[in-house]
N, C-alpha and C positions, 0 to 999 in steps of 0.2 A: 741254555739248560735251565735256566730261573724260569724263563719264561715256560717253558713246559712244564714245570713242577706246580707253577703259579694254577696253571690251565688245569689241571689235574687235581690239584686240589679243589680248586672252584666246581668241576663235575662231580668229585666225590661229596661235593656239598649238597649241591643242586640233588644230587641223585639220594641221599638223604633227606633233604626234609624234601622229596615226591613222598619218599619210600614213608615219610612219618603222617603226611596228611592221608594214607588209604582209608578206605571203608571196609571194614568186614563184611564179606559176604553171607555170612553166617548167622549174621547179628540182626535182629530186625529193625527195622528202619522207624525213625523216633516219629508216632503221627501227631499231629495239632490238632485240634478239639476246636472248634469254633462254632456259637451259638449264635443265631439269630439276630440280625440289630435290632434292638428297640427301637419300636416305632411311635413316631410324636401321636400323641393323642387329638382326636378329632378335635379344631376348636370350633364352637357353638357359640351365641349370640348370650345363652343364658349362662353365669357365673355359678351357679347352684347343681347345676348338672354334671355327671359325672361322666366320663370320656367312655363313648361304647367300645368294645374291644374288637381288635382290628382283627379278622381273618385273613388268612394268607390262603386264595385259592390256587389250585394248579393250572397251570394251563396246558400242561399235557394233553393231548387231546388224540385218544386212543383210531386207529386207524385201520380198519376192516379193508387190506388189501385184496380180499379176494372179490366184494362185493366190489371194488371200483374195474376191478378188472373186469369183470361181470358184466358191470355196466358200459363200457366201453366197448364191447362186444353184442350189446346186443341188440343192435340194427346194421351189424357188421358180421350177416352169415353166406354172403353170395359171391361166388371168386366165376364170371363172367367168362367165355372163351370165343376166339373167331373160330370160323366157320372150318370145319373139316381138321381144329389141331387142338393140341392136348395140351398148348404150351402156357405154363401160365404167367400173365402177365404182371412187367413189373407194377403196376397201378395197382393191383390187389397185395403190396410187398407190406403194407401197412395193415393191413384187414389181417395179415398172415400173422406177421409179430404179434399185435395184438390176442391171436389166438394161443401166440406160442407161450405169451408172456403168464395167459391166464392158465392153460395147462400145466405151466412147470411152476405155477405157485402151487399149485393142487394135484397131483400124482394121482388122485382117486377118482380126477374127470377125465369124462371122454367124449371122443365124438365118433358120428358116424359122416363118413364122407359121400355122399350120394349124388354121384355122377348122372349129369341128363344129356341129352343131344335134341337139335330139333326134331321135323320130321323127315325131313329127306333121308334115304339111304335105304337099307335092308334091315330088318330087325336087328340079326346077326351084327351085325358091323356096328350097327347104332349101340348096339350092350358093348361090346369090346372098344366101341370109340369113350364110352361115358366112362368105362373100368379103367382108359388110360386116365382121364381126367381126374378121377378121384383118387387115382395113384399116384399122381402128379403133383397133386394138392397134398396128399401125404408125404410125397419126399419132401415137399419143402419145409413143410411143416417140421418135419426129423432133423432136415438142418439148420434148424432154428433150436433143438434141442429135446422136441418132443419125442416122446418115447415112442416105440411104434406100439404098444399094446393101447397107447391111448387112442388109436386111431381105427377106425373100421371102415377101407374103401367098400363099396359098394356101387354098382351099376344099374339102373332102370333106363339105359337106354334114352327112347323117345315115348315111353309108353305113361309117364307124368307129366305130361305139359307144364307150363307157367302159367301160359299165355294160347290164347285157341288165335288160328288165325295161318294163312299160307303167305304171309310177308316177311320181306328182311328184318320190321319191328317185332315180329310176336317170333320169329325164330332166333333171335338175338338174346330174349330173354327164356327161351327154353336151352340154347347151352350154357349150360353151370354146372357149378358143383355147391351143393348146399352142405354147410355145417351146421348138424344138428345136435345138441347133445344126447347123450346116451341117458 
């Protein structure tokens, strides 16, 4: 029985001086004021000279995110496709981010997505093959975050070459999707 009265009183202790060290929430919290260290004065060779006054530059150094993202982009407008498909590859998964990245700093760019195909096929089919690609190149784009108002597919088919030429090399670089800005 001692021993519990013992324990009980020691809680009731312990639970008072918690209860006596709080902070008011209420209260504004006390701030410290600290100036500057003094800084030793330049020493000089000459005894007579008086010590130049030290500036303290910033090194902050302001950061124009839209213009780096800019520039990362821009030898990075051509998402390449194989022959007869709309799919786009993951090797362009970088060129894409990149675009997504600088899009959704800036709300107020955009792009136009301009689908091509080589020249094989029927007019007909080559517009609706380039309209999948440039729609292709916008979802992914979207699920990267971009909005779709920033995006404008578009299709020219085979009717804008890269590349002149009836080979696998000069047809390779007529499918794409180019992003251009708006």
């Amino acid at each position: 029985m001692k021993i519990s009265r013992y324990a009980l009183s020691l809680f009731t202790v312990a639970a008072l001086a918690g209860c006596a060290s709080t902070v008011k929430l209420d209260e504004p919290a006390p701030v410290e004021t600290r100036s500057a260290a003094p800084s030793a004065p330049a020493m000089t060779n000459n005894p007579n000279s008086t010590p130049a006054p030290v500036v303290a530059q910033s090194k902050v150094v302001t950061v124009d995110l839209g213009a780096q993202l800019t520039a990362a982009v821009a030898n990075q407008r051509i998402v390449y496709f194989d022959f007869d498909s709309y799919q786009v590859k993951g090797e362009f998964s970088g060129l894409l981010d990149a675009h997504a990245k600088r899009l959704s700093n800036d709300r107020k760019l955009a792009l136009n997505l301009e689908g091509h195909t080589d020249a094989r096929g029927g007019s007909e089919y080559n517009l609706a093959l380039g309209q999948k690609r440039s729609e292709a190149v916008a979802k992914a784009l979207g699920v990267l975050g971009v909005g779709a108002a920033q995006v404008e597919p578009v299709s020219f088919g085979k009717e804008r070459p890269a590349a002149q030429g009836s080979d696998e090399a000069a047809w390779a670089k007529n499918r794409r999707v180019e992003l251009k800005d708006k």
